[in-house]
C-alpha positions as CSV (number, residue, x, y, z in Angstrom):
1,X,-79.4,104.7,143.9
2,X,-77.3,107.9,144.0
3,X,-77.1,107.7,148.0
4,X,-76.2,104.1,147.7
5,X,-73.6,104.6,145.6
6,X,-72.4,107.4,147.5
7,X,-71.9,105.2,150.4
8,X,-70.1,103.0,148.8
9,X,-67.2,105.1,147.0
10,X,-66.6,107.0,149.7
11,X,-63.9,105.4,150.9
12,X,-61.7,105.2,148.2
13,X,-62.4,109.1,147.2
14,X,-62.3,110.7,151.1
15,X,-57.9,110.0,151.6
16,X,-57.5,111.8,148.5
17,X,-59.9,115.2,149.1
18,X,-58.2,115.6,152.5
19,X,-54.7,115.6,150.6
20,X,-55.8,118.1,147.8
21,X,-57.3,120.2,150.9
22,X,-54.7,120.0,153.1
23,X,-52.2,121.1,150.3
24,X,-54.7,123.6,149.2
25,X,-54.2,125.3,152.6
26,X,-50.4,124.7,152.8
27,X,-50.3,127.0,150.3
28,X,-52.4,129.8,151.4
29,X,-50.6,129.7,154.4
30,X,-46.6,130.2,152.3
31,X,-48.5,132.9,150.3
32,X,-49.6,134.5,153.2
33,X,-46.7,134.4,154.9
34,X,-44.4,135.4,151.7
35,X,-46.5,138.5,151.5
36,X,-46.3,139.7,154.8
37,X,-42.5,139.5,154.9
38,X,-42.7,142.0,151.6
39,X,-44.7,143.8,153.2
40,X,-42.5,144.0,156.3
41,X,-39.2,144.7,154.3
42,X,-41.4,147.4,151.8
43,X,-42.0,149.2,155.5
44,X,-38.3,148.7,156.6
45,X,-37.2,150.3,153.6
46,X,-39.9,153.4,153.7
47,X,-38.5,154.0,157.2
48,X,-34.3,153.6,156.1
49,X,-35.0,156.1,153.6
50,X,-37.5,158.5,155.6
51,X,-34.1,158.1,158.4
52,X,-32.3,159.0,155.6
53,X,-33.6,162.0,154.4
54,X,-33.7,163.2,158.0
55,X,-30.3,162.9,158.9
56,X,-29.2,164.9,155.8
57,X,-31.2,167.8,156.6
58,X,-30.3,167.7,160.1
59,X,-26.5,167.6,158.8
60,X,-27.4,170.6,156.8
61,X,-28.9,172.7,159.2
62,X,-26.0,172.1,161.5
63,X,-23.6,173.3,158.6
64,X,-25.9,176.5,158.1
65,X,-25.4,177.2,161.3
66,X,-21.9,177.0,162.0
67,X,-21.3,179.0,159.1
68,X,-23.4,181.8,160.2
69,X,-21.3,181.4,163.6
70,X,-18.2,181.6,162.0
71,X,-16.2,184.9,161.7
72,X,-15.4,185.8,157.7
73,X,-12.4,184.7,156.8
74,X,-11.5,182.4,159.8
75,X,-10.3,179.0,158.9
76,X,-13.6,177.8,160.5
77,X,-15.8,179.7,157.9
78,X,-16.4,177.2,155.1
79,X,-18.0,179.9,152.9
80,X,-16.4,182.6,150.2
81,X,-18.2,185.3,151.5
82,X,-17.8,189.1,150.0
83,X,-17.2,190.1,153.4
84,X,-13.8,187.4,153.0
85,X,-13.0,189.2,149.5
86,X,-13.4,192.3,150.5
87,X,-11.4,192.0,154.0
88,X,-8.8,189.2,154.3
89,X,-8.2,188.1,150.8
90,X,-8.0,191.9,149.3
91,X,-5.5,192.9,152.0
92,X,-3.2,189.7,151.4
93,X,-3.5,189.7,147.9
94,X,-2.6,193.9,147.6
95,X,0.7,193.2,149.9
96,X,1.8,190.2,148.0
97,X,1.3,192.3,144.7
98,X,2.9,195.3,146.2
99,X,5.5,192.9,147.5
100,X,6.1,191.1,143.9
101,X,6.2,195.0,142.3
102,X,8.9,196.3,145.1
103,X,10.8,193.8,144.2
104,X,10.6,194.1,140.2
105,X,11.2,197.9,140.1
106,X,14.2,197.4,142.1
107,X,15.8,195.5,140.3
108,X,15.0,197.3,137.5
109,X,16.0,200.6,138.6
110,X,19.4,198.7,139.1
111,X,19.5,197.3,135.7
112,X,19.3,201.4,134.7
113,X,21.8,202.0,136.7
114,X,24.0,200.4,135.5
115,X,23.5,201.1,132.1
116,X,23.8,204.3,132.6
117,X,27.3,203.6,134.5
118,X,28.0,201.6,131.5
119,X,27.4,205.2,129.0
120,X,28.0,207.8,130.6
121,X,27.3,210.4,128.5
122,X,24.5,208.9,126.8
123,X,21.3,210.2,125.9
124,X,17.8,208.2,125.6
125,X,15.0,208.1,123.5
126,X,12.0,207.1,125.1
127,X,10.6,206.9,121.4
128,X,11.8,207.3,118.1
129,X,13.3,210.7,117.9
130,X,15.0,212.4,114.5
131,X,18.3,213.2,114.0
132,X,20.6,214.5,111.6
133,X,24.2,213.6,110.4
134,X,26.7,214.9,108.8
135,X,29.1,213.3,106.6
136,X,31.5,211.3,109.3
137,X,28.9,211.6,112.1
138,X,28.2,208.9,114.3
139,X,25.6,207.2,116.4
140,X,26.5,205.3,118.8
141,X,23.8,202.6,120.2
142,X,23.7,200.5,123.3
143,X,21.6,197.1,124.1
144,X,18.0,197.8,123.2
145,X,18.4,200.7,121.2
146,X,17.0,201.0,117.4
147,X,18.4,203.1,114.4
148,X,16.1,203.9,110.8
149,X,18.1,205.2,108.0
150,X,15.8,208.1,106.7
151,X,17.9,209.4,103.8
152,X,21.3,209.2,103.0
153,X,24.1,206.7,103.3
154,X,25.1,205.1,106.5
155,X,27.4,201.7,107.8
156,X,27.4,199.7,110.8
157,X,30.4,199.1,113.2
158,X,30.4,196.5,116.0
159,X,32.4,196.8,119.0
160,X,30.6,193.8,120.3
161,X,27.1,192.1,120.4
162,X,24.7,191.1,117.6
163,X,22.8,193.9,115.5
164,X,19.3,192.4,113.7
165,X,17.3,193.8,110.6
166,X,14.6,193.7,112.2
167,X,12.7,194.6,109.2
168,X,13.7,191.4,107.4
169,X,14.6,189.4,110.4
170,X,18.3,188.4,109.3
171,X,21.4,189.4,111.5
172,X,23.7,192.6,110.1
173,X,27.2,191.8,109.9
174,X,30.1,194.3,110.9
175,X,30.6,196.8,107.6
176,X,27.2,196.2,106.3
177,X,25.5,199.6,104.8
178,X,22.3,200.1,106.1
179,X,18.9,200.5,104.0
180,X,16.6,203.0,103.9
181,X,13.4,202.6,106.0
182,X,14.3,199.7,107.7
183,X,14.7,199.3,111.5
184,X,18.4,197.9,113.0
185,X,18.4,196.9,116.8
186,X,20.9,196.2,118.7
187,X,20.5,192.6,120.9
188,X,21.9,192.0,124.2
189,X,25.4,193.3,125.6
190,X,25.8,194.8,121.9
191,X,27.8,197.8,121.7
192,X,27.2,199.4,117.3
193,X,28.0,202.5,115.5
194,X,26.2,203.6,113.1
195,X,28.5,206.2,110.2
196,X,27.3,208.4,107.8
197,X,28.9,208.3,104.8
198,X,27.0,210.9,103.5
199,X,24.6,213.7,104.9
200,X,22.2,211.5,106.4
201,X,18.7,211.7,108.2
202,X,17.7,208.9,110.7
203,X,15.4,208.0,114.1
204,X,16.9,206.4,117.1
205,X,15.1,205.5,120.3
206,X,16.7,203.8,123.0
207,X,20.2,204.9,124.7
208,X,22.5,206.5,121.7
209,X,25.3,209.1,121.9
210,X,26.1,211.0,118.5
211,X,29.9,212.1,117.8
212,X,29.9,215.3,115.6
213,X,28.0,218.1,114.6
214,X,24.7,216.3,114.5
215,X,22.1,216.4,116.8
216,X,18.6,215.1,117.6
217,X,16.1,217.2,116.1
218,X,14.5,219.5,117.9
219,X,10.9,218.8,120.3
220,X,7.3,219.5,118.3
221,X,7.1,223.3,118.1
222,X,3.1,223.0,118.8
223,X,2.2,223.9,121.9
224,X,-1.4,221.9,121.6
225,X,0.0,218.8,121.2
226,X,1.4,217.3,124.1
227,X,2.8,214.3,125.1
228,X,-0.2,212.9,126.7
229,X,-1.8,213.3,123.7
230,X,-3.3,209.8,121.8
231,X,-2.1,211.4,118.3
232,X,0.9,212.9,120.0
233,X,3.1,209.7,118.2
234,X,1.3,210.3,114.6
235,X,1.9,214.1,114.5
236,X,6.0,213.8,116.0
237,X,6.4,211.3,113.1
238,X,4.8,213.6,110.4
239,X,6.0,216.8,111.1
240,X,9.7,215.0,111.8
241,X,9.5,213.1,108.6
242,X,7.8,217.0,106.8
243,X,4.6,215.4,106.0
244,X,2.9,218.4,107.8
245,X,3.4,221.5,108.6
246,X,1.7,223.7,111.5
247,X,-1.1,226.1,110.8
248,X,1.2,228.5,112.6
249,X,5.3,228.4,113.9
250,X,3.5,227.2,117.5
251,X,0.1,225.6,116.5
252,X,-0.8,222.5,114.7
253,X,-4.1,222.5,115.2
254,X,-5.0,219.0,115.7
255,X,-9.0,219.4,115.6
256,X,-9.4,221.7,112.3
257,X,-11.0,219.6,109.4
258,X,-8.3,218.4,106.6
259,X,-9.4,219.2,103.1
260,X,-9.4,217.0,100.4
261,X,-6.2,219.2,98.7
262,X,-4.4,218.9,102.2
263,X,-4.4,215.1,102.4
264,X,-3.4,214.7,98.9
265,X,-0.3,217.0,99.6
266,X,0.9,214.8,102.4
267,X,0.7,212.1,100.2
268,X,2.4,213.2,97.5
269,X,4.9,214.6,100.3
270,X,5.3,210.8,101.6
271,X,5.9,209.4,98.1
272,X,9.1,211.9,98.0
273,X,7.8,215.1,95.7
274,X,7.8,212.8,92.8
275,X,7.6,215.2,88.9
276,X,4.3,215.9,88.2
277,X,3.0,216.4,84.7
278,X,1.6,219.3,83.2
279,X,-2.2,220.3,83.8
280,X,-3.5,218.9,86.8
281,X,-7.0,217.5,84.9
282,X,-9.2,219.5,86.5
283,X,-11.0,223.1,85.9
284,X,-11.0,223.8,89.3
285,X,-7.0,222.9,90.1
286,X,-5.7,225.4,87.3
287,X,-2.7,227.8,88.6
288,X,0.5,226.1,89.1
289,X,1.6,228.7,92.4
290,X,-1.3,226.7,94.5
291,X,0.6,225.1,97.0
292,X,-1.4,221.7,96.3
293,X,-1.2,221.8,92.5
294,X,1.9,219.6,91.8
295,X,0.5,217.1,94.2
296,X,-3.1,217.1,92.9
297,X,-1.6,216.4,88.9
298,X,0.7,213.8,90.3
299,X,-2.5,211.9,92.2
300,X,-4.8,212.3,89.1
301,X,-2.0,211.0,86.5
302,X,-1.9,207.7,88.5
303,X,-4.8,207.6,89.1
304,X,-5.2,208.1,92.8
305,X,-7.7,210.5,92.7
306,X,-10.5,211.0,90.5
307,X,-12.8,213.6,91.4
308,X,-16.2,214.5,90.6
309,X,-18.7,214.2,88.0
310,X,-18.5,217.9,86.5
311,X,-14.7,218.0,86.4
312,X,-13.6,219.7,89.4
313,X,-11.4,218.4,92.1
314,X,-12.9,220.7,95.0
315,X,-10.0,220.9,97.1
316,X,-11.0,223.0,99.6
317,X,-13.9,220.3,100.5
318,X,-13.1,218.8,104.2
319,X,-12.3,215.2,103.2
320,X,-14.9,212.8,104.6
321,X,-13.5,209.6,106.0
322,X,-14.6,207.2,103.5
323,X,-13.3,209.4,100.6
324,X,-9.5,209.4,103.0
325,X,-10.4,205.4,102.4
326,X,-10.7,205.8,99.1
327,X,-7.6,207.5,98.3
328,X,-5.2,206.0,100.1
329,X,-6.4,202.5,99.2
330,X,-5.7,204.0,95.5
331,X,-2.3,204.8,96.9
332,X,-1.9,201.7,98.2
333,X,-2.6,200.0,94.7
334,X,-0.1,202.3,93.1
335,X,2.7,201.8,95.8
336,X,2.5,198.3,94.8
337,X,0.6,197.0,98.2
338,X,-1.4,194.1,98.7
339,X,-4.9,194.7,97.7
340,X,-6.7,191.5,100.3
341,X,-8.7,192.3,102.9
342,X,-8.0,190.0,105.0
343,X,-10.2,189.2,108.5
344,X,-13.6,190.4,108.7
345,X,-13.4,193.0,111.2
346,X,-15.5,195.4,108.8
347,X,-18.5,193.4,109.4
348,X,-18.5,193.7,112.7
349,X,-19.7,198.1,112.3
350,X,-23.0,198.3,112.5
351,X,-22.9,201.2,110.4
352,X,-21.1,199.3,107.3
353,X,-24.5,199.8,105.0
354,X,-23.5,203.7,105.0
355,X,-20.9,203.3,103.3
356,X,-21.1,204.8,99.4
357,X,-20.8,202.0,96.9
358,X,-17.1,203.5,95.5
359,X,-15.2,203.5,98.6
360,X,-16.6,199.9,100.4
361,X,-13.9,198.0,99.5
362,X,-11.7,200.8,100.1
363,X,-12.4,200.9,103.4
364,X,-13.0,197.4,104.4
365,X,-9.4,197.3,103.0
366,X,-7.8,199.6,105.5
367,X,-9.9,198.4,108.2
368,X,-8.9,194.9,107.7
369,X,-4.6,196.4,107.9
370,X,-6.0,198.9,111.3
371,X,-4.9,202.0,109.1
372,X,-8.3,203.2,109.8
373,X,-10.6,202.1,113.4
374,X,-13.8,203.2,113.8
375,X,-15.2,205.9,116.4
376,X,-17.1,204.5,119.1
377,X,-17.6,201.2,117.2
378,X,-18.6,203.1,114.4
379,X,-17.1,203.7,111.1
380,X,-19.1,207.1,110.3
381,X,-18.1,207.1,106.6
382,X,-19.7,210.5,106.1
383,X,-17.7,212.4,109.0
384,X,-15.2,214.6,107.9
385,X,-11.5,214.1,109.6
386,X,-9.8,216.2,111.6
387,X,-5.9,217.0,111.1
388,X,-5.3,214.8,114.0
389,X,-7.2,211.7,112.8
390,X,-5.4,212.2,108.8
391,X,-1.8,212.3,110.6
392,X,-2.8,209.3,113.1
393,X,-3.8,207.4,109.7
394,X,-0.8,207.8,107.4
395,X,1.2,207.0,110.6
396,X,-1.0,203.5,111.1
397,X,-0.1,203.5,107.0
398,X,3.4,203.5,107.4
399,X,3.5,201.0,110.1
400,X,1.4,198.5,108.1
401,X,3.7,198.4,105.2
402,X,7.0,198.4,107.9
403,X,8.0,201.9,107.2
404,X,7.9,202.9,110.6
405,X,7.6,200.4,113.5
């Protein structure tokens, strides 16, 4: 039954299994073929890049090896090599400073010239130097030059040019009388005269000539500090301005310890000698012919200096740094000064945390207006301070609140 009906639906079923077959195998065939291109291209591409990578170290190697060829500093030699610093480019780079330099000095040294051609007769400061004047003298100042009134009474004159305050930053007319402490320089092509209508003390740097019996005072005395010195500036401006004194007529002594009855004196000596009242306040300051005894009961009556717990001043204890902090901030407070501490340059000492508890803000104050640096990038609050290092700090004092510059 099954074979007979086998035979008889076979031709109806056969045309369609030899379509599905031969479509079946159509299609192996495009498979077949689609993945052998892929597989051809996936092999071109492995070799493009394996060509590739070749070629690039190939084109290295040649560059390696034309550098190593090439001389240092030839215009083949595509390296900076320290053999190029330290040969061509130091040489050219020396004579084209050395050229630049020639050239500046020259025509600086000309520009002196003829200044001095211009004022003949002149003399010049290299610094701020002190003079004194009589009543009538005059100073006469050239381009550049600066003048300070010290003490006395003084007016400007202008034969041409601009002066400027430059303490206040205005412009100082002809006739004007000149302040105290405050620094007057004269501006390009400016010709001034400073007068002293009265005995009168000042500092001048710069080219001036005086006309009269006055004269610039005299060079430091000390014979151990010289000009090369780092405190050589603080010690002219003290001793010129009688803040100190020597330890002898030819010695300063710039490395002896200052005591604490010293650097109270100078102070008092840079406030002008003001009256001091009777009794200095402490049992250990008693006889008024001490040389620091007016200066000690002038610091304690405004409260400068307070001394220690059993009463006694102990003036002939070296002053430690922090303590020189201490009082001059105290100073500071009673010479009306700004008490801010602005920056925060005192946290930067790694040694801050030795500070006493009394004199931190002291001294983070005068570290914060550079009237006292450190040592080493220290601030060694417990040192004691030489005479060198007290002058250098009421110099840095002066400057801070503009009078000296």
């Amino acid at each position: 039954m099954i074979g007979c009906y086998s035979r008889r639906f076979l031709p109806i079923f056969r045309p369609a299994t030899v379509e599905i077959v031969r479509k079946l195998w159509y299609r192996k065939i495009r498979v077949e073929a689609q993945n052998a291109r892929h597989s051809h291209i996936e092999g071109v591409e492995v070799y493009l890049k394996r060509a590739i990578a070749a070629g690039l170290v190939l084109i290295m190697l040649l560059f390696m090896v034309t550098a190593s060829a090439s001389p240092a500093g030839s215009t083949t030699d595509p390296l900076i090599t320290r053999s190029y610093l330290d040969g061509a480019y130091k040489t050219a780079l020396q004579s084209e400073i050395t050229g630049a330099l020639s050239g500046a000095a020259d025509r600086v040294t000309g520009r002196l010239d003829g200044v001095f051609e211009n004022h003949l007769g002149y003399r010049f400061a290299p610094r701020f130097i002190k003079v004194s004047l009589a009543q009538g003298d005059t100073v006469s100042l050239s381009s550049g030059a600066s003048f300070i009134l010290i003490s006395g009474s003084a007016s400007l004159s202008l034969a041409s040019g601009t002066v400027l305050n430059i303490s206040t930053g205005g412009e100082v007319k002809a006739g004007s009388t000149l302040s105290q402490y405050q620094r007057y320089f004269c501006a390009e092509n400016t010709t001034a005269r400073i007068k002293a209508d009265s005995a009168a003390a000042g500092q001048v740097d710069g080219y001036y000539l005086i006309d009269g019996s006055g004269a610039p005072a005299a060079h430091l005395p000390f014979k151990d500090v010289p000009e090369t010195a780092w405190f050589f500036a603080a010690v002219d401006y003290a001793y010129s301005n009688e803040l100190f004194t020597g330890t002898s007529a030819s010695a300063f002594s710039p490395n002896a310890p200052m005591t604490r009855a010293m650097f109270v004196t100078v102070l008092h000596r840079l406030d002008g000698r003001p009256f001091a009242p009777a009794g200095a306040g402490f049992s250990d300051v008693g006889n008024p012919s001490q040389y620091y005894y007016a200066a000690v009961a002038w610091a304690n009556a405004n409260d400068i200096v307070t001394g220690y717990s059993d009463g006694t001043f102990k003036p002939d204890l070296h002053v430690t740094r922090e303590q020189m902090a201490a009082i001059i901030y105290r100073y500071a407070l009673y010479d009306g000064r700004d008490p801010s501490t602005p920056g925060t340059v005192f946290d930067t000492f790694p040694d801050r945390s030795n500070v006493s508890g009394y004199a931190a803000h002291a001294l983070r104050w005068t570290v914060s207006r550079e009237i006292i640096r450190g040592s080493n990038g220290r601030l060694l609050p417990q040192n004691t301070a030489t005479r060198a290092e007290v002058a250098q700090i009421i110099y840095n004092y002066c400057r801070s609140i503009g009078i000296h510059s």
